[in-house]
PyMOL Python script that loads the backbone (N, CA, C, O; Angstrom):
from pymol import cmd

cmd.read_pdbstr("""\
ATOM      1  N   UNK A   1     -15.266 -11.784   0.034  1.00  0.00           N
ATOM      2  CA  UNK A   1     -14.771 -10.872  -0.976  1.00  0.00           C
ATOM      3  C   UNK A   1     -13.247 -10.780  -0.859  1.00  0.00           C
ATOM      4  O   UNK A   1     -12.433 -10.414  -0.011  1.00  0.00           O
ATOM      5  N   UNK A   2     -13.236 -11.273  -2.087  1.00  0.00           N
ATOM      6  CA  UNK A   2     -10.979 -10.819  -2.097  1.00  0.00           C
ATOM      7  C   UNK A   2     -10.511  -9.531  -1.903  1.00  0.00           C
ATOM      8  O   UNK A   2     -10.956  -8.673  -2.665  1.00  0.00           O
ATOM      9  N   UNK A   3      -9.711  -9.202  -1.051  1.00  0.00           N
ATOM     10  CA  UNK A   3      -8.678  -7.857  -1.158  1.00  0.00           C
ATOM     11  C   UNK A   3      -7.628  -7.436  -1.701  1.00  0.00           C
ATOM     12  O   UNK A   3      -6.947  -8.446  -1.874  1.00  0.00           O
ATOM     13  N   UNK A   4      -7.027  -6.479  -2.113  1.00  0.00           N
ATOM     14  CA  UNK A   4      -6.103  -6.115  -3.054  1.00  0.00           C
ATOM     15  C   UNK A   4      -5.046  -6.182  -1.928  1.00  0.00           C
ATOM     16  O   UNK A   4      -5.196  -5.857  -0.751  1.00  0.00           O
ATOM     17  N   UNK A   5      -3.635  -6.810  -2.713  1.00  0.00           N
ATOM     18  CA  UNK A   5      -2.682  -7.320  -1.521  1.00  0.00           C
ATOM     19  C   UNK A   5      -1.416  -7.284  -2.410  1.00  0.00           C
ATOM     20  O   UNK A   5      -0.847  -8.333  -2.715  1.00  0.00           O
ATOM     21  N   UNK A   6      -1.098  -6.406  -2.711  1.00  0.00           N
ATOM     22  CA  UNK A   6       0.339  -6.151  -3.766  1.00  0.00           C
ATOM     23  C   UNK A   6       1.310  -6.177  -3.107  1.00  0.00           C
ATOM     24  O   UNK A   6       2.319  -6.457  -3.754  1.00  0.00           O
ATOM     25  N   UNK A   7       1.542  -5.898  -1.453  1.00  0.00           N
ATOM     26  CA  UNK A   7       2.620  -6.719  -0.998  1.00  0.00           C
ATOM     27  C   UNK A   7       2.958  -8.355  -0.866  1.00  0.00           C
ATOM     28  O   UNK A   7       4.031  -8.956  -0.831  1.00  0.00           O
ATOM     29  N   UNK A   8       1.847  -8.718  -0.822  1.00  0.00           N
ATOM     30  CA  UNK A   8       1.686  -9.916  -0.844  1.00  0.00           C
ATOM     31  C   UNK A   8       2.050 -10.542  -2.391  1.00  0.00           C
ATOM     32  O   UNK A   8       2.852 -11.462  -2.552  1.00  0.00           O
ATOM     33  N   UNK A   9       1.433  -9.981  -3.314  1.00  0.00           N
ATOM     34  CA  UNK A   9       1.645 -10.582  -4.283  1.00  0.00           C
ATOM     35  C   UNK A   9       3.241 -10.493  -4.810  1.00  0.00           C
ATOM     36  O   UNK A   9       3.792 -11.370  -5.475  1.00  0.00           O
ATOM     37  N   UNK A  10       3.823  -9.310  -4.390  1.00  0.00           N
ATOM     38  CA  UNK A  10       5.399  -8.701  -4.448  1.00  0.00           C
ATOM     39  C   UNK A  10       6.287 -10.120  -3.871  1.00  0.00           C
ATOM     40  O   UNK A  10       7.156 -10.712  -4.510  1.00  0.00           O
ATOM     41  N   UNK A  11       5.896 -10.389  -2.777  1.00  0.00           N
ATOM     42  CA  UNK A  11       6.377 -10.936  -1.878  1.00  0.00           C
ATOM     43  C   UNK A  11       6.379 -12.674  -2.272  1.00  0.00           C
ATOM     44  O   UNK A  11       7.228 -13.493  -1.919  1.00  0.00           O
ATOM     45  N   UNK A  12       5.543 -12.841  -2.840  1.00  0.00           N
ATOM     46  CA  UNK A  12       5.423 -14.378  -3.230  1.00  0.00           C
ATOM     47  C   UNK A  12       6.216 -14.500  -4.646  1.00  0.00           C
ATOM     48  O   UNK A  12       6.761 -15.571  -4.917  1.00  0.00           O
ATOM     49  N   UNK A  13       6.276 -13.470  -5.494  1.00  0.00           N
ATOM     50  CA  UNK A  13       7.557 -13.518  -6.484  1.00  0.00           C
ATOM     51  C   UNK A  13       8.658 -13.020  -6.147  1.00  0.00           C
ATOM     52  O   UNK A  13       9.386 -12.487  -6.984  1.00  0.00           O
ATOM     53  N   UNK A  14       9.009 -13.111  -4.738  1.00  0.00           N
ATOM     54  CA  UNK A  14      10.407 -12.676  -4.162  1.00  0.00           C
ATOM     55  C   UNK A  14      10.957 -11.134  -4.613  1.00  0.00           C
ATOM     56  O   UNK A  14      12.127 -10.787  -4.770  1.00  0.00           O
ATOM     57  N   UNK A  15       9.793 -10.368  -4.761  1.00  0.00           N
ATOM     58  CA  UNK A  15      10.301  -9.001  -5.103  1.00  0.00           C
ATOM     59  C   UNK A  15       9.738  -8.106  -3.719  1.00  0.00           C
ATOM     60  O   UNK A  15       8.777  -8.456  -3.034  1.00  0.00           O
ATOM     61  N   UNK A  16      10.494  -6.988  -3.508  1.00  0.00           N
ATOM     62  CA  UNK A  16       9.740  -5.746  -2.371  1.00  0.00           C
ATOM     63  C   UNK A  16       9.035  -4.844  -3.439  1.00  0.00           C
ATOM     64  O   UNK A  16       9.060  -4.905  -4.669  1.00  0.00           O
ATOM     65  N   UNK A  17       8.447  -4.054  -2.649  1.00  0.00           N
ATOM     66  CA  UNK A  17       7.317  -2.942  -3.398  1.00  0.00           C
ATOM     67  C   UNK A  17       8.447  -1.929  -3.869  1.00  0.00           C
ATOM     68  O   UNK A  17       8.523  -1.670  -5.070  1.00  0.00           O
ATOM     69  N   UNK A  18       9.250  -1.399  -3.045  1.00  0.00           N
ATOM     70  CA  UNK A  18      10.527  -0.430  -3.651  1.00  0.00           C
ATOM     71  C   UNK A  18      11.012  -0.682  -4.953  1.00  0.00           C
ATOM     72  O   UNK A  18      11.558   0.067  -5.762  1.00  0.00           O
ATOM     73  N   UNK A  19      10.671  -2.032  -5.010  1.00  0.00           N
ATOM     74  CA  UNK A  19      11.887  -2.631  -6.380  1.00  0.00           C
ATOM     75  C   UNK A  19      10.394  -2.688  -7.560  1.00  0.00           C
ATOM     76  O   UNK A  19      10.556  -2.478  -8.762  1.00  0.00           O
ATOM     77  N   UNK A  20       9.209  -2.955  -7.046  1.00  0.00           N
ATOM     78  CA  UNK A  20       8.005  -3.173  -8.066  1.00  0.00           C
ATOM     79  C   UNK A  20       7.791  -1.211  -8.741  1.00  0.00           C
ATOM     80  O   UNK A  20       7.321  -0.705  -9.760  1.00  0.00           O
ATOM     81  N   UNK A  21       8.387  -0.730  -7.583  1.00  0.00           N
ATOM     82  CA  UNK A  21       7.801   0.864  -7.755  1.00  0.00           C
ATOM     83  C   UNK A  21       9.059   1.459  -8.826  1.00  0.00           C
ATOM     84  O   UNK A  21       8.890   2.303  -9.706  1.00  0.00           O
ATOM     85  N   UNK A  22      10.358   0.760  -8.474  1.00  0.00           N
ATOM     86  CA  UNK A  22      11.223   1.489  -9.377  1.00  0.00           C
ATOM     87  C   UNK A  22      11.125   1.092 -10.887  1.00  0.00           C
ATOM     88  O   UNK A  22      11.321   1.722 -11.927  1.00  0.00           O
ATOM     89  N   UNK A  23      10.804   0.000 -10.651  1.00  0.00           N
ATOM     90  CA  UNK A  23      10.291  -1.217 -12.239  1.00  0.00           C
ATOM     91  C   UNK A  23       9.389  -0.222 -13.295  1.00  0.00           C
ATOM     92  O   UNK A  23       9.486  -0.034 -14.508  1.00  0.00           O
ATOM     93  N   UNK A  24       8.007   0.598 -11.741  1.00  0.00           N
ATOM     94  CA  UNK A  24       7.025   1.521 -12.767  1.00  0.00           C
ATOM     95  C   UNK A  24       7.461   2.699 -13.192  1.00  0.00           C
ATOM     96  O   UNK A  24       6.868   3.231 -14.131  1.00  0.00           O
ATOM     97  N   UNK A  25       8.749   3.433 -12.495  1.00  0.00           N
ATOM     98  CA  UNK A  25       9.556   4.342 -12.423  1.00  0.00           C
ATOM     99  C   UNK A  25       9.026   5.563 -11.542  1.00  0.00           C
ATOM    100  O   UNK A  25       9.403   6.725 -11.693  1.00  0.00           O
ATOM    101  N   UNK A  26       8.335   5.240 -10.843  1.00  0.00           N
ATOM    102  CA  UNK A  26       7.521   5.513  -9.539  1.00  0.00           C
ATOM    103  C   UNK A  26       8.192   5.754  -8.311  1.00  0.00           C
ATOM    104  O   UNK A  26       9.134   4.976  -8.154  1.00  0.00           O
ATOM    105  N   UNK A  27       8.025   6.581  -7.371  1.00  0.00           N
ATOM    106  CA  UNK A  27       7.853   6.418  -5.887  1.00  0.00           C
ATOM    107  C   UNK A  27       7.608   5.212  -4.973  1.00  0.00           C
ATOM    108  O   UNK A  27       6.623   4.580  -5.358  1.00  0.00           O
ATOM    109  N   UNK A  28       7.916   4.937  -4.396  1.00  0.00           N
ATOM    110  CA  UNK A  28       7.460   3.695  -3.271  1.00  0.00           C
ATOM    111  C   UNK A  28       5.866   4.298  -2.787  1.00  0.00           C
ATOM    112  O   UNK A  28       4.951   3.545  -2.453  1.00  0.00           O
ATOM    113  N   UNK A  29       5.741   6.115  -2.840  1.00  0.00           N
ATOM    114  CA  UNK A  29       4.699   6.540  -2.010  1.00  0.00           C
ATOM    115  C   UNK A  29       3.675   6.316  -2.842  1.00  0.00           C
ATOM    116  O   UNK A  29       2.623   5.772  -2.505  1.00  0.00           O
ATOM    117  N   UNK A  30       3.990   6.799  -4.154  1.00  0.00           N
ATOM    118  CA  UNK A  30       2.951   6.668  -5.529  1.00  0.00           C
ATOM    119  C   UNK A  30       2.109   4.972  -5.384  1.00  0.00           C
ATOM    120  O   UNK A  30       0.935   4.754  -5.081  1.00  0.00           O
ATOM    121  N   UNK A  31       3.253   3.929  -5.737  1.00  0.00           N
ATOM    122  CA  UNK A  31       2.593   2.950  -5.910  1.00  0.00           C
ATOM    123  C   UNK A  31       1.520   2.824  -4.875  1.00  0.00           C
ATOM    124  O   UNK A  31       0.417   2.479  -5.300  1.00  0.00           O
ATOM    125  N   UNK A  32       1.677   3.100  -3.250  1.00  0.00           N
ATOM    126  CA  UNK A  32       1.156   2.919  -2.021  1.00  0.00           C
ATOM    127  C   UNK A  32       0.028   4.018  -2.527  1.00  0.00           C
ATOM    128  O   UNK A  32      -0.998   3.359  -2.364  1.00  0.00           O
ATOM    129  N   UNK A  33      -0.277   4.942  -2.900  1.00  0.00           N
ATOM    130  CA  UNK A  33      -1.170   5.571  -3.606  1.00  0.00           C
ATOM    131  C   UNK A  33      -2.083   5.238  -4.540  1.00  0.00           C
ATOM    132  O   UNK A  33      -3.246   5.579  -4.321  1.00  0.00           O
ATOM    133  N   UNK A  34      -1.860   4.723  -5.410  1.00  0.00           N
ATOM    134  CA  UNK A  34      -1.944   3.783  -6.570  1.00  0.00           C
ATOM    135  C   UNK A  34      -2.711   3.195  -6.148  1.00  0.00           C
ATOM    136  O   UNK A  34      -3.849   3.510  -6.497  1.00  0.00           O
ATOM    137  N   UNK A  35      -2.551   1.885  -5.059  1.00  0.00           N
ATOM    138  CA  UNK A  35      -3.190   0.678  -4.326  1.00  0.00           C
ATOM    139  C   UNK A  35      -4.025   1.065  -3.780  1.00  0.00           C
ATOM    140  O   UNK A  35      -5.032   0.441  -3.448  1.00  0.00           O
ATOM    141  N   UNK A  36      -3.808   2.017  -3.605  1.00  0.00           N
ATOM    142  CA  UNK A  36      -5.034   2.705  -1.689  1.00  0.00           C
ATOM    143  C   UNK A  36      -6.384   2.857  -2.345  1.00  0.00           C
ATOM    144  O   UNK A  36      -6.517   3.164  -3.529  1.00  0.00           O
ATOM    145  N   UNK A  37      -7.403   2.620  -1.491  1.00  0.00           N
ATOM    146  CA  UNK A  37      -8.941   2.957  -2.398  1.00  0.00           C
ATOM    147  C   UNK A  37      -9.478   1.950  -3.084  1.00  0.00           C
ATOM    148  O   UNK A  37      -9.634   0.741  -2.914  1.00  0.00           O
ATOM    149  N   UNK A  38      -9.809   3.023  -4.191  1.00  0.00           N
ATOM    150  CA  UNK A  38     -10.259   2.473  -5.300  1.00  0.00           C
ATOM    151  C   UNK A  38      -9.348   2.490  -6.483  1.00  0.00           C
ATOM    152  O   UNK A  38      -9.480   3.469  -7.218  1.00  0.00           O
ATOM    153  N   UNK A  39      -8.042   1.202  -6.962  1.00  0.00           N
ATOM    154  CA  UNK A  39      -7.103   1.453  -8.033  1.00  0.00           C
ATOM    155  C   UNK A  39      -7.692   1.313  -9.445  1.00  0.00           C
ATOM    156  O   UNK A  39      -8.544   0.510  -9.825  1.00  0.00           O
ATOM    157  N   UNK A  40      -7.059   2.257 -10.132  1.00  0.00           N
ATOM    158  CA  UNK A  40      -7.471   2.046 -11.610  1.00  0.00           C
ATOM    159  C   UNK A  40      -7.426   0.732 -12.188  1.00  0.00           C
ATOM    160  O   UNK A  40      -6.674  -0.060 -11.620  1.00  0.00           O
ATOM    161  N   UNK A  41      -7.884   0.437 -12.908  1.00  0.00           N
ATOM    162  CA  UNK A  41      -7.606  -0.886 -13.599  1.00  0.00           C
ATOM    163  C   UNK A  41      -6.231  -0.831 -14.392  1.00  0.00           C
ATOM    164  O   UNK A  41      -5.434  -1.769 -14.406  1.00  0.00           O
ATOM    165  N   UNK A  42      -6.074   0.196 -14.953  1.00  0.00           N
ATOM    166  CA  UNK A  42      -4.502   0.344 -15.503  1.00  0.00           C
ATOM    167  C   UNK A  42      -3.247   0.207 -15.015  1.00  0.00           C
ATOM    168  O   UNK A  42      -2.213  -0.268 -15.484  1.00  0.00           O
ATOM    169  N   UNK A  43      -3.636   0.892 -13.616  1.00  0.00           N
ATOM    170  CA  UNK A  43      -2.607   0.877 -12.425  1.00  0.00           C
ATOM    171  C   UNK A  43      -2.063  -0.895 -11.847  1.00  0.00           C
ATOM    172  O   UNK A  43      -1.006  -1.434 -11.518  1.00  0.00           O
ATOM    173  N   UNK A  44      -3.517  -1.290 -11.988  1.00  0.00           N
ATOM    174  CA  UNK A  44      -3.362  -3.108 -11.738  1.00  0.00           C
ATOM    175  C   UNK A  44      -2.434  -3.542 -12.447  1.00  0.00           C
ATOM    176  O   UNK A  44      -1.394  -4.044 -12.022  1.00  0.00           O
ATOM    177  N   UNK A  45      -2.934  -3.281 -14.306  1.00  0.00           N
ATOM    178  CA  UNK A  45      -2.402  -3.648 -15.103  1.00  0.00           C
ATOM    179  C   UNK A  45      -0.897  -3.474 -15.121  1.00  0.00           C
ATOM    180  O   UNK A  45      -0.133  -4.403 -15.388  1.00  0.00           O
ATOM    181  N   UNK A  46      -0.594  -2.531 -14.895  1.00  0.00           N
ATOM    182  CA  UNK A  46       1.347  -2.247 -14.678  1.00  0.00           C
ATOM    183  C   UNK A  46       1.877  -3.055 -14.056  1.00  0.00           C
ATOM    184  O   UNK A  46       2.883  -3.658 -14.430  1.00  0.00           O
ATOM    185  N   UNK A  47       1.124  -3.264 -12.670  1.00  0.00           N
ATOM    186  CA  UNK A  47       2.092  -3.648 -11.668  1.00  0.00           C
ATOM    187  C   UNK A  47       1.875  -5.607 -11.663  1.00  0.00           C
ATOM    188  O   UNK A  47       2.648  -6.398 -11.122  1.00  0.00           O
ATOM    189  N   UNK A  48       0.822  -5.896 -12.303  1.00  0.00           N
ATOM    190  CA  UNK A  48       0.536  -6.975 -12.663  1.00  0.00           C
ATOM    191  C   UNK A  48       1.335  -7.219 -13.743  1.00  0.00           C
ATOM    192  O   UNK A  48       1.303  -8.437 -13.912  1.00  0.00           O
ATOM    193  N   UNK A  49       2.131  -6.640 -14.676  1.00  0.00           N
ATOM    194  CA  UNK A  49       3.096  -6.979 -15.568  1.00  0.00           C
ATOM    195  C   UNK A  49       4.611  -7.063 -15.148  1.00  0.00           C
ATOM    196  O   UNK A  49       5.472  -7.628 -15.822  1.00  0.00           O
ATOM    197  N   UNK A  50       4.785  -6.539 -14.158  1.00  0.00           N
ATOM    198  CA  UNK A  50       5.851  -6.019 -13.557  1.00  0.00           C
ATOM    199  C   UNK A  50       6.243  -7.195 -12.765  1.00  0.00           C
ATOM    200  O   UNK A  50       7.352  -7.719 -12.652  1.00  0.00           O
ATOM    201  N   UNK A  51       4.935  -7.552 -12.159  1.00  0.00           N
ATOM    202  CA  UNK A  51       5.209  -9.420 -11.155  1.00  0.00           C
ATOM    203  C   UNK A  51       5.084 -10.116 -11.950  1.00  0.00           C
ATOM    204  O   UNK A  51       5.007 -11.269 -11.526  1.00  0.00           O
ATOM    205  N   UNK A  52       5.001 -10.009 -13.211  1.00  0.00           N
ATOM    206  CA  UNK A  52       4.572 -11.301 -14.286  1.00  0.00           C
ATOM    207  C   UNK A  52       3.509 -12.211 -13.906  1.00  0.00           C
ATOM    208  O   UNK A  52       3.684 -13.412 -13.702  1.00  0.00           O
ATOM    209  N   UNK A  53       2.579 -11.699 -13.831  1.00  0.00           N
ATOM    210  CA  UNK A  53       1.090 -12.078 -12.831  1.00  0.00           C
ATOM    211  C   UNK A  53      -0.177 -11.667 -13.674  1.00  0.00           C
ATOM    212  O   UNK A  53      -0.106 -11.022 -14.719  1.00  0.00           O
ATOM    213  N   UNK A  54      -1.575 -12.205 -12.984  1.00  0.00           N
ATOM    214  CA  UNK A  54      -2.746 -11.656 -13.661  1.00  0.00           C
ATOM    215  C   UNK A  54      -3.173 -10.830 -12.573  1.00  0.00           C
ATOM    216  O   UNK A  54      -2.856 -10.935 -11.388  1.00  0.00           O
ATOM    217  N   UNK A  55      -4.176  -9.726 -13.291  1.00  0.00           N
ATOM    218  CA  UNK A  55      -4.325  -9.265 -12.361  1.00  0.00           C
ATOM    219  C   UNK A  55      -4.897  -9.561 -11.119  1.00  0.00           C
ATOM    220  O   UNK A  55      -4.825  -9.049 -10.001  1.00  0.00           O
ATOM    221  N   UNK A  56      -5.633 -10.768 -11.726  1.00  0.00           N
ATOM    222  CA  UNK A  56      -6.424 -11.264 -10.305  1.00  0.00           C
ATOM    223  C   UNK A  56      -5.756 -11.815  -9.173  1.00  0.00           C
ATOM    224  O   UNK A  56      -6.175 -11.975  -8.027  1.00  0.00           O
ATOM    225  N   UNK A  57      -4.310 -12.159  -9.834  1.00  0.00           N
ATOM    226  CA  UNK A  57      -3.027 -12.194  -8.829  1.00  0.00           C
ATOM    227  C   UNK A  57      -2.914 -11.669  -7.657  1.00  0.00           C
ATOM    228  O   UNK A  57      -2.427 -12.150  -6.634  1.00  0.00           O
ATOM    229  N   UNK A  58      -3.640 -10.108  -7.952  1.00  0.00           N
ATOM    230  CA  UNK A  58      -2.988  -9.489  -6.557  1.00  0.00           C
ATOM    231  C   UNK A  58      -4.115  -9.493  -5.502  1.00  0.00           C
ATOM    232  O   UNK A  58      -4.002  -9.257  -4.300  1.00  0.00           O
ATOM    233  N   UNK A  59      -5.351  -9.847  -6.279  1.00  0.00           N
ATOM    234  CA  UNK A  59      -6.038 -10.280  -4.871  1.00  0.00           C
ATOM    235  C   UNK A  59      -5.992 -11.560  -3.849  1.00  0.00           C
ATOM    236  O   UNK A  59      -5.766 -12.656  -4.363  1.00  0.00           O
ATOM    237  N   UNK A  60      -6.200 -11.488  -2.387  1.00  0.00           N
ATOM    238  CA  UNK A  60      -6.179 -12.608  -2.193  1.00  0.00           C
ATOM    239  C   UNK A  60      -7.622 -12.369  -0.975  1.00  0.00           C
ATOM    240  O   UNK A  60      -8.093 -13.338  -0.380  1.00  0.00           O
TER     241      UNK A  60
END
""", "prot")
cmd.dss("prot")
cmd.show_as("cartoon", "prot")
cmd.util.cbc("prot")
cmd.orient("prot")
């Protein structure tokens, strides 16, 4: 089963999460919130636009 890995995915388009979180106009803590659990599908959707990615991007 794949895991949700948005640093990872941050990180392979040469961006940090600080810079993905200011993009959503967010917190660094929010996004880390956001991710934790169970994320909305919407929440994917943002930050999956934000890396210019699918969402299935951020699993690995």
């Amino acid at each position: 089963m794949k895991k949700l890995n948005v640093l990872r995915a941050a990180h392979d388009r040469g961006m940090q999460l600080t810079e993905v979180a200011n993009k959503l106009g967010i917190a660094p803590s929010s996004l880390r919130a956001r991710t934790s659990g169970n994320p909305r599908l919407d929440s994917l959707y943002e930050i999956a636009l934000v890396l210019k990615c699918e969402v299935g991007d951020l699993f690995y």
